[in-house]
Backbone bond lengths (Angstrom), bond angles and torsions (degrees), N, CA, C in turn:
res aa  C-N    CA-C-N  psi(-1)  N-CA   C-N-CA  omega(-1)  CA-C   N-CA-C  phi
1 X - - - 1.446 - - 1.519 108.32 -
2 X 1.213 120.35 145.31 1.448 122.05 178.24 1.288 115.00 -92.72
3 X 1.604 105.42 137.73 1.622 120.80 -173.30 1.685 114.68 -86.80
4 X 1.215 108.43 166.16 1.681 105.25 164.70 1.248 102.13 -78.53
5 X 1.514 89.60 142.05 1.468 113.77 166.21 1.558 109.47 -93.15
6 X 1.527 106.61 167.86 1.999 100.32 -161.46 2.151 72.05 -92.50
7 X 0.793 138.55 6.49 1.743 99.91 -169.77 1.417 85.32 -107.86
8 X 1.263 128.00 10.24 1.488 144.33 -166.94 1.889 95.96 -91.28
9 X 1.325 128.89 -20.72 1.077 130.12 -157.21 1.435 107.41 -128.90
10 X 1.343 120.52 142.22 1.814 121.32 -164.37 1.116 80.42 -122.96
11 X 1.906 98.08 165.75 1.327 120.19 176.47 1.862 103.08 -76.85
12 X 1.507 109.13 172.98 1.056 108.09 -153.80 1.428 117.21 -63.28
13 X 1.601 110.43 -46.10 1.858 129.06 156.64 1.545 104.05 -19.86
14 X 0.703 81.51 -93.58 1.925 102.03 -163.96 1.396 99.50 -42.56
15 X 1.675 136.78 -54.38 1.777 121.42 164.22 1.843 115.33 -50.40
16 X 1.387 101.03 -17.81 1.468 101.43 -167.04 1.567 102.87 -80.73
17 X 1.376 126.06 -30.83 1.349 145.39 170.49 1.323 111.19 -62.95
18 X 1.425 132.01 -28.72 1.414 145.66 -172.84 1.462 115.09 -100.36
19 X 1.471 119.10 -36.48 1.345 127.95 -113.34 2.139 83.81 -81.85
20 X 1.427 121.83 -41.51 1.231 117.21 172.90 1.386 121.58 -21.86
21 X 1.416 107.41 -69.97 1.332 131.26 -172.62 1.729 106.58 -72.48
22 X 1.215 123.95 -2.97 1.584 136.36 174.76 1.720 89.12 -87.13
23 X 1.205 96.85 -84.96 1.423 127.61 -153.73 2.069 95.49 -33.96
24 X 1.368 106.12 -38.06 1.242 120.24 -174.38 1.721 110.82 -64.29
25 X 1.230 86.07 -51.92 1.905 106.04 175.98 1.298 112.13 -72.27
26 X 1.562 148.82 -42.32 1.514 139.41 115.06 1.391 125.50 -7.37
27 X 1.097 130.52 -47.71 1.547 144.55 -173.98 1.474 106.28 -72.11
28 X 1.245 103.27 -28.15 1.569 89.50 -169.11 1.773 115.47 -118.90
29 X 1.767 99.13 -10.88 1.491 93.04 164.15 1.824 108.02 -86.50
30 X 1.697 117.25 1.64 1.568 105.29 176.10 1.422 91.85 -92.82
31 X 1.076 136.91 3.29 1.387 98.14 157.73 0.811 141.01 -127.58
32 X 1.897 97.80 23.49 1.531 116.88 147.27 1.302 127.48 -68.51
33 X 1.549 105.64 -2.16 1.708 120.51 -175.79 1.404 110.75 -117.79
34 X 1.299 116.24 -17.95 1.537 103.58 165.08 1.397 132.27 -80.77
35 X 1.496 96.81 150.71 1.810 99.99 -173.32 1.761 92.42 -134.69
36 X 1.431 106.70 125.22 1.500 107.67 166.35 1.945 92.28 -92.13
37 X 1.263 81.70 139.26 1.681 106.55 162.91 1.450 135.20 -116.52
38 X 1.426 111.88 82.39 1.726 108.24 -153.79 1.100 115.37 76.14
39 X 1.799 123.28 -173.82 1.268 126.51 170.84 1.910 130.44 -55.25
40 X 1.305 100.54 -12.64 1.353 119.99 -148.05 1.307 123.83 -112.75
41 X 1.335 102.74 -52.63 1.459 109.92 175.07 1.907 134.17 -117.93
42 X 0.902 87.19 147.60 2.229 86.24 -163.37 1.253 104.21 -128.96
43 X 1.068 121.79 108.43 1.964 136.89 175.71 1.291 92.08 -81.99
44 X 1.373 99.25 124.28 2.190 95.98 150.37 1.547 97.84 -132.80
45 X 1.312 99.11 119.90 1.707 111.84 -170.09 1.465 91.14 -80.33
46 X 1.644 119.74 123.40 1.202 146.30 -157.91 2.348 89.96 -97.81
47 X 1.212 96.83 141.41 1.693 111.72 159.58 1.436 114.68 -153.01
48 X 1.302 106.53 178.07 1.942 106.74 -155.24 1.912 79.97 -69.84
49 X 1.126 177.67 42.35 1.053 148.25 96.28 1.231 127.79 -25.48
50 X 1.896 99.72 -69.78 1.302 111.88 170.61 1.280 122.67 -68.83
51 X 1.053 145.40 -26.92 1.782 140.92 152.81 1.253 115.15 -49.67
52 X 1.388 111.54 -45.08 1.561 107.93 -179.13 1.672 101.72 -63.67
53 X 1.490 121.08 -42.02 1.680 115.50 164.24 1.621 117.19 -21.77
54 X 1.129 102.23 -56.39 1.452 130.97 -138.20 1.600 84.87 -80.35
55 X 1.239 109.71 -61.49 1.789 98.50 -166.29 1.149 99.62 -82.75
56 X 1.464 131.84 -33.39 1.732 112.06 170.25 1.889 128.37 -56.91
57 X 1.770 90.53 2.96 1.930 90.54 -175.31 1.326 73.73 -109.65
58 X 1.275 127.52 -18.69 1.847 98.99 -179.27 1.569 112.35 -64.46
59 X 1.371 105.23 -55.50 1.204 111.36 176.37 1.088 143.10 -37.53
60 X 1.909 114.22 -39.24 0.953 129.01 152.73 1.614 142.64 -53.46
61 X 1.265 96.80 -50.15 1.468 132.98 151.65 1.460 125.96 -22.41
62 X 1.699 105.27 -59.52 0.949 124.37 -165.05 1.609 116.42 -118.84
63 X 1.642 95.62 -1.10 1.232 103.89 175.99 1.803 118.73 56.29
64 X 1.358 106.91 46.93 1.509 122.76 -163.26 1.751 104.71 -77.80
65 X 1.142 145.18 98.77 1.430 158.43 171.51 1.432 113.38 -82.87
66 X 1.552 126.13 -53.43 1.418 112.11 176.89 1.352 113.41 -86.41
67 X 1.013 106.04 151.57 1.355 132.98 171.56 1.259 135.28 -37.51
68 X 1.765 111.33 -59.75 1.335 125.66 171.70 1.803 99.08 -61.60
69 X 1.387 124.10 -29.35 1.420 108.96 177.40 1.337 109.11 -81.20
70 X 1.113 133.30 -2.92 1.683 131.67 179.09 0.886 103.54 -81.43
71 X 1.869 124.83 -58.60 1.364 132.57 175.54 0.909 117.34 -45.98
72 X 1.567 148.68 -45.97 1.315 157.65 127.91 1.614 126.92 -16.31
73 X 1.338 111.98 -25.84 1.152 122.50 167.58 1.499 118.07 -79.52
74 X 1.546 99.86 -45.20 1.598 123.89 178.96 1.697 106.78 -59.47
75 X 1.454 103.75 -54.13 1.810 95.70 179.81 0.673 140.77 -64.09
76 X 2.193 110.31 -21.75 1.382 127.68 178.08 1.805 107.63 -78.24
77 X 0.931 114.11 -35.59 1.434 113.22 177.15 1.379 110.96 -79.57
78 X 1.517 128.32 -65.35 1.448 112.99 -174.88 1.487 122.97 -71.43
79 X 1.575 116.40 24.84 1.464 124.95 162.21 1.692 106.55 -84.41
80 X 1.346 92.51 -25.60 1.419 75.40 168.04 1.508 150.75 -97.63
81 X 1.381 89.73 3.44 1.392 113.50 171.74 1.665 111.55 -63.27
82 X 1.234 134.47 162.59 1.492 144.00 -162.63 1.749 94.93 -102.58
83 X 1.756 119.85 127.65 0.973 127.92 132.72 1.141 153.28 5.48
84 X 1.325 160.94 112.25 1.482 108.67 -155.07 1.512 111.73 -82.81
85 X 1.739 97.77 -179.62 1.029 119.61 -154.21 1.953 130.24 53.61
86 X 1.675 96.94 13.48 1.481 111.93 -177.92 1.746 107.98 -126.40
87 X 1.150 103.94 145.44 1.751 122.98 -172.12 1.435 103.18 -109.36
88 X 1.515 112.91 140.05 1.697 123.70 -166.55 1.232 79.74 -131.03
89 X 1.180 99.91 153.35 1.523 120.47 -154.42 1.989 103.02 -159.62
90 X 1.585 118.54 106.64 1.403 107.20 162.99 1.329 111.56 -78.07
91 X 1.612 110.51 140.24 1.720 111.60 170.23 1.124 101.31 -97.61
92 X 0.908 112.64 154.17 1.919 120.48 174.87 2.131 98.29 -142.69
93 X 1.361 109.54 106.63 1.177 127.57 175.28 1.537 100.94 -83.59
94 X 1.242 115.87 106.44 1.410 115.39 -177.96 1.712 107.65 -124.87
95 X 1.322 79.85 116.33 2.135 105.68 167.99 1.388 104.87 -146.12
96 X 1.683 97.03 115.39 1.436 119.39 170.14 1.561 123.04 -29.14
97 X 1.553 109.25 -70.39 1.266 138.97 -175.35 1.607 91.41 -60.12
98 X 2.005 100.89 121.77 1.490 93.72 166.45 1.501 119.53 -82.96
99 X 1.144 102.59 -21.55 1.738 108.85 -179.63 1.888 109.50 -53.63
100 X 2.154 107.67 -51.29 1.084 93.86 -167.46 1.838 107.96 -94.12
101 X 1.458 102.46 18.73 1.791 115.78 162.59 1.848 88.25 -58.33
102 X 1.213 101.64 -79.55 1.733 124.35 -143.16 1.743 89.25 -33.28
103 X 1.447 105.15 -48.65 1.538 121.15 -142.46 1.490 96.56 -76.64
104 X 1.772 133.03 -63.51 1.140 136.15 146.19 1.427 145.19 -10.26
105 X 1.844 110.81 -34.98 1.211 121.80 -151.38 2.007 83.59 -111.81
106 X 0.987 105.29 -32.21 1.660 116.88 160.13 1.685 104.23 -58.25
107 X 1.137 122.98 -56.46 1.345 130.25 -136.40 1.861 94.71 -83.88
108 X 1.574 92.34 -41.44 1.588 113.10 -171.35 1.705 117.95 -88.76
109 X 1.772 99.46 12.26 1.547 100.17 175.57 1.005 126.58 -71.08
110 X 1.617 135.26 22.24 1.926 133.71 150.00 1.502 87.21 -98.96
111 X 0.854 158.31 -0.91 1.417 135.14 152.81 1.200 131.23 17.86
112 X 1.851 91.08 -76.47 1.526 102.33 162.48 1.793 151.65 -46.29
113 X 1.514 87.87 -26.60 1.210 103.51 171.05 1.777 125.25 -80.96
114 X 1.373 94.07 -18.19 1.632 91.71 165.72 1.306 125.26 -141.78
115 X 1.062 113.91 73.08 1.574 134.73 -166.03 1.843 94.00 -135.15
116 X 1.438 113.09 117.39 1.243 117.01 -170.34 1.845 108.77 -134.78
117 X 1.189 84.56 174.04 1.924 95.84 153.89 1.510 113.14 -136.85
118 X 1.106 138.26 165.06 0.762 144.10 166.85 1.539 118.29 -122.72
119 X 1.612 108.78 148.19 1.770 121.22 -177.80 1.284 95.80 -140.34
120 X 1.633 92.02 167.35 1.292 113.05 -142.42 1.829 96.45 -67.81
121 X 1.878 106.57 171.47 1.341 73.66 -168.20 1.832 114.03 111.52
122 X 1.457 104.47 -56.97 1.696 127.27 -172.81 1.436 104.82 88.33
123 X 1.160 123.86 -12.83 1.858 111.15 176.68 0.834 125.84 -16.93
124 X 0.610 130.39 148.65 2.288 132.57 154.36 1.503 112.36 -102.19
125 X 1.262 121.83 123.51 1.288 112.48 164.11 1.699 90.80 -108.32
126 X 1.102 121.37 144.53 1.545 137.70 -179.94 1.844 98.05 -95.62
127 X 1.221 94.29 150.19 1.817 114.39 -162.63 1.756 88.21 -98.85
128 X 1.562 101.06 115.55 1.798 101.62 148.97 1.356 130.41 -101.23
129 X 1.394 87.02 143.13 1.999 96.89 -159.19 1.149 101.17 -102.94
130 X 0.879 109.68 168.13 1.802 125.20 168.16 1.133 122.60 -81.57
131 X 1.161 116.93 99.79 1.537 130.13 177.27 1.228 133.50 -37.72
132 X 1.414 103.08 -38.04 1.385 105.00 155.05 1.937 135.67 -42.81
133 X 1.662 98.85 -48.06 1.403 89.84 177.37 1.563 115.34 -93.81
134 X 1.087 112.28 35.51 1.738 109.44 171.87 1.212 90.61 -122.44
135 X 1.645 112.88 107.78 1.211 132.33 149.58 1.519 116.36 -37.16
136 X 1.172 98.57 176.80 1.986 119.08 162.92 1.630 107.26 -74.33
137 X 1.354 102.20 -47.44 1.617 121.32 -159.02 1.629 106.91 -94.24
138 X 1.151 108.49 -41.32 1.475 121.86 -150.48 1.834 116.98 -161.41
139 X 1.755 113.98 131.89 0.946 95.77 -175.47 2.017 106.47 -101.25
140 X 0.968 100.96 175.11 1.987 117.25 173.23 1.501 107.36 -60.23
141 X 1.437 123.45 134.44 1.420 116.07 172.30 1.509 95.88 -77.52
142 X 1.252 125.29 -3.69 1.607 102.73 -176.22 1.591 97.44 -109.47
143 X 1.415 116.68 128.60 1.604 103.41 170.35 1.650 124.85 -128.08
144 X 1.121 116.51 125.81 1.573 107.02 -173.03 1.694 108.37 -100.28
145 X 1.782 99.10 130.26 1.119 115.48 -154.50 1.503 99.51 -119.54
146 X 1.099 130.57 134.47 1.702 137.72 105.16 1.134 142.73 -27.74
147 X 1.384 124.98 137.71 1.591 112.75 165.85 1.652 90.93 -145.74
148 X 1.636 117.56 137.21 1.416 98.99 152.78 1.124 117.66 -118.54
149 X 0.908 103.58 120.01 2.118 124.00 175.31 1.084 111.40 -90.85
150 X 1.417 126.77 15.28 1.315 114.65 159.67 1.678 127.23 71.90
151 X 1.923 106.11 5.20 1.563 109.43 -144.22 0.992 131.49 79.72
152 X 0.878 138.50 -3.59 1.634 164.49 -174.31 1.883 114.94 -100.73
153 X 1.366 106.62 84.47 1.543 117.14 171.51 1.239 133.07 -49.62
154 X 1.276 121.41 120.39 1.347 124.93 -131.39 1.963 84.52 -98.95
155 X 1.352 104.41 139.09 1.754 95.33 170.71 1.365 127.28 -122.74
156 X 1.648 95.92 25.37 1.516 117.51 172.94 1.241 133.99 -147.31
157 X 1.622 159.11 148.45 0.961 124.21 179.96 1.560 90.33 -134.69
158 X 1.672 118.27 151.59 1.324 114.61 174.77 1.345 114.99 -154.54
159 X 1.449 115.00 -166.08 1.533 113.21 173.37 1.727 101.10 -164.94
160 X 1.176 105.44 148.06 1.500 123.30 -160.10 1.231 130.14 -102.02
161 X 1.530 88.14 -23.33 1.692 112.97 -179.51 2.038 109.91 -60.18
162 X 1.304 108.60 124.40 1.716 129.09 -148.93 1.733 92.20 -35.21
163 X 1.611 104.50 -69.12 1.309 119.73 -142.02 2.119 102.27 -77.45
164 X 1.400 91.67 -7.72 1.728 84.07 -178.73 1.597 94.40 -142.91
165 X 1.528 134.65 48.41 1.370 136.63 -170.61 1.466 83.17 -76.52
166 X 1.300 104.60 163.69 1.694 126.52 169.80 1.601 123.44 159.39
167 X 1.236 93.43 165.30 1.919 91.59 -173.28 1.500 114.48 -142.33
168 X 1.281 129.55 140.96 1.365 127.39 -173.36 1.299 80.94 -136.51
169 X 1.950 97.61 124.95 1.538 115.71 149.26 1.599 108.85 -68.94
170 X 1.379 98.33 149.51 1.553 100.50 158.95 1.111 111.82 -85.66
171 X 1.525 118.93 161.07 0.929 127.83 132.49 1.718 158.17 -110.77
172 X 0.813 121.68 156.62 1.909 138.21 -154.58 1.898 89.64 -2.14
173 X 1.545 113.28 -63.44 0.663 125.38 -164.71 1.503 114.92 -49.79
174 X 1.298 128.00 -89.83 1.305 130.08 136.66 1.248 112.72 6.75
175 X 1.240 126.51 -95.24 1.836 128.68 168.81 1.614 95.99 -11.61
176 X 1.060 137.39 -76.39 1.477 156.36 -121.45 2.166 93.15 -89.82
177 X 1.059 118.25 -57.44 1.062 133.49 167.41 1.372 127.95 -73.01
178 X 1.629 125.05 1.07 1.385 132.95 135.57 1.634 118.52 -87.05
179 X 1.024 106.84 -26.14 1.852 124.76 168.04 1.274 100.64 -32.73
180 X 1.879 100.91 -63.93 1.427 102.49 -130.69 1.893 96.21 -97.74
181 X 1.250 121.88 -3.36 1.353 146.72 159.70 1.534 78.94 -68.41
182 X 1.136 134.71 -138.72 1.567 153.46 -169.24 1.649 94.69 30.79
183 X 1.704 101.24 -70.08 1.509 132.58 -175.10 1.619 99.72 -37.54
184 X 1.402 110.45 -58.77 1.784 119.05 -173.93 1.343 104.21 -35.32
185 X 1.312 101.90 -63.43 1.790 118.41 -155.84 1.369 132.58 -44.36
């Protein structure tokens, strides 16, 4: 998958002058990338569009001017982008209730182990997470994922785990907009 490039990224002014007409054009390829899965869980398969989002609101945000902090911005985000022939994917574990977050996010720590996609075929390729946010105790409602498919467009996404198993086909659309990510890379 292809990363941001730093000449890919403006100082904070000049995105701040744009950023409407960005933010709009962002808005609408994530939700050509999101997939709700059950009550619980929501993939939005991330590409250098949306990363380049991501560090241009840092920037803004944070009002970032030197350089070595841009570059730093740039490595932390496009690490998370997929390899080629591999799809990055943010999870976002969403439960309202913080009480039954705490209790859940404990309860739901193999997570990782069965959180998949599927290609054509029925395969499973299984999602690798970042080790970092899976606690001992408890995992992160936010999770940044991997998948390698090999190039291979995934036309399902699911999870296995008993108490919240489920599967969302994609559709055309979706299909079409992991394609053309694959295609980038």
């Amino acid at each position: 998958m292809r990363t941001v490039a730093r000449r890919e990224i403006t100082d904070w002014q000049t995105y701040e002058d744009a950023r409407d007409a960005i933010r709009r054009e962002v808005m609408r390829e994530k939700e050509r990338r999101r997939v709700h899965v059950g009550d619980h869980l929501t993939f939005l398969f991330e590409n250098a569009l949306t990363m380049r989002y991501q560090v241009q609101e840092m920037v803004r945000a944070e009002r970032i001017v030197r350089e070595r902090d841009i570059e730093h911005e740039l490595a932390t985000y496009n690490a998370l982008l997929g390899g080629p022939g591999e799809l990055a994917a943010t999870l976002l574990i969403e439960i309202d209730d913080p009480e039954a977050r705490a209790r859940l996010l404990r309860e739901w720590k193999d997570l990782p182990r069965h959180v998949y996609v599927e290609v054509e075929g029925g395969a499973r390729v299984p999602a690798r997470f970042d080790e970092g946010q899976v606690g001992e105790e408890k995992l992160s409602s936010v999770q940044y994922l991997k998948f390698d498919v090999g190039g291979r467009v995934p036309v399902a996404v699911g999870c296995d785990l008993a108490p919240i198993a489920a599967r969302t086909v994609l559709d055309a659309d979706r299909r079409a907009a992991l394609e053309a990510d694959l295609r980038d890379g």
